[in-house]
N, C-alpha and C positions, 0 to 999 in steps of 0.2 A: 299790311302795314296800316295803325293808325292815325286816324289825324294827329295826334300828338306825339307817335312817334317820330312822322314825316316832318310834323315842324320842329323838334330835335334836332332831326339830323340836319335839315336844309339849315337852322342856327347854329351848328355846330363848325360849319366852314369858316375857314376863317373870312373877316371882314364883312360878315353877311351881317344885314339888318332886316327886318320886316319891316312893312310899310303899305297903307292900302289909300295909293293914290286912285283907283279908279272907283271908292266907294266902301262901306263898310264891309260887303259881302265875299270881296276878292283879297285876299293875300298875297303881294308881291314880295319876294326874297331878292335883293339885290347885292351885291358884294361890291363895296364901293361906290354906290350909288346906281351900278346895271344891272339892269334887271338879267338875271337865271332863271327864275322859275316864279310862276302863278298857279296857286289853290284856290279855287272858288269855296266859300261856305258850305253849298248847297251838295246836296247827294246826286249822285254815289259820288266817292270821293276820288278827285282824279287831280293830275299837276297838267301846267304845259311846260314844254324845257325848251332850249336853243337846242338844237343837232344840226350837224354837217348837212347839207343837202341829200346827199346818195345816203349817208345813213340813215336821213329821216323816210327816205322813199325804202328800204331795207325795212326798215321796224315794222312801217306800216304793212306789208306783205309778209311778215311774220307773224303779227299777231293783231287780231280787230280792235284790242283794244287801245291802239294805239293811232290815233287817227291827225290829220292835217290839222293845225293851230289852230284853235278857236279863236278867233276874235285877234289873230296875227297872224303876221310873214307866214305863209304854209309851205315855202321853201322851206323857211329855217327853223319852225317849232312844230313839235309836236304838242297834241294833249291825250294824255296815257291817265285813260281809266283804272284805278287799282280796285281792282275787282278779282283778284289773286289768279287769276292766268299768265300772269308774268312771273317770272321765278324773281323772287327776291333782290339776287344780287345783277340779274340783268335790269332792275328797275336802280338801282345804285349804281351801274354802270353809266345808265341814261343821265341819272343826276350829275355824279361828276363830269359827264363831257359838258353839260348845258355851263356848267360851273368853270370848267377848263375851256371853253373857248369865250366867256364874257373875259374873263382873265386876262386871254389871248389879248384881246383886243384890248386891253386897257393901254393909257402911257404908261411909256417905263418907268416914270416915277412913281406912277399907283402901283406898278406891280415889284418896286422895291419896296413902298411901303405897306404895301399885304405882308412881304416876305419876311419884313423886320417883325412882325404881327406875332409870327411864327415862336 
C-alpha cells in the first residue's frame, strides 16, 4: 500500500478528518475528533492503530512487523510497518478494528451522527 493509497482509504471512513496536532511530520486521522490511526512522514511507511489488548499481543506474535505503540498506550496501539509482509487485507482488517472501537467509544449522539453521515 502507498502513502496515498493509505490516506484514501483512512479519508474514506466516514467522519474521518486529518489533522497534525503533534507537528508537521505526523498525520493523525480522527473520526470525529478521536484519534484512529497515526502516519508519520518519514520512511519506511508504517500506521499506529487502536487494537483490543489480546489482539494487539496476537499481531505482534504473528508478524515483526507489527510491534508495541510508538510513542502510545502499547496495551492498546499498535505500529504496523507496511513493508508488504502483511497480507493486504489483514492490514484493513487492522484499520477497521482501530476505526470500530474509537466508534465504540464514542457518545451516542456522535455515533447517530456518523450514522446519519452514512
Amino acid at each position: 500500500m502507498t502513502p496515498v493509497e493509505l490516506h484514501r482509504y483512512l479519508m474514506n471512513k466516514s467522519g474521518t478528518t486529518e489533522e497534525r496536532p503533534f507537528g508537521p511530520d505526523v498525520k493523525v486521522y480522527k473520526v470525529l475528533g478521536k484519534m484512529f490511526a497515526l502516519v508519520p512522514d518519514d520512511a519506511p511507511l508504517s500506521i499506529s492503530l487502536k487494537c483490543d489488548p489480546n489482539e494487539a499481543l496476537f499481531l505482534r506474535d504473528i508478524y515483526t512487523a507489527v510491534q508495541p505503540g510508538y510513542h502510545l498506550n502499547k496495551k492498546h496501539w499498535n505500529t504496523v510497518t507496511l513493508d508488504g509482509t502483511i497480507p493486504h487485507d489483514e492490514l484493513l482488517g487492522m484499520i477497521e478494528m482501530s476505526y470500530n472501537l474509537v466508534v465504540k467509544g464514542l457518545k451516542k449522539a456522535d455515533r447517530e451522527k456518523l450514522q446519519a453521515m452514512n
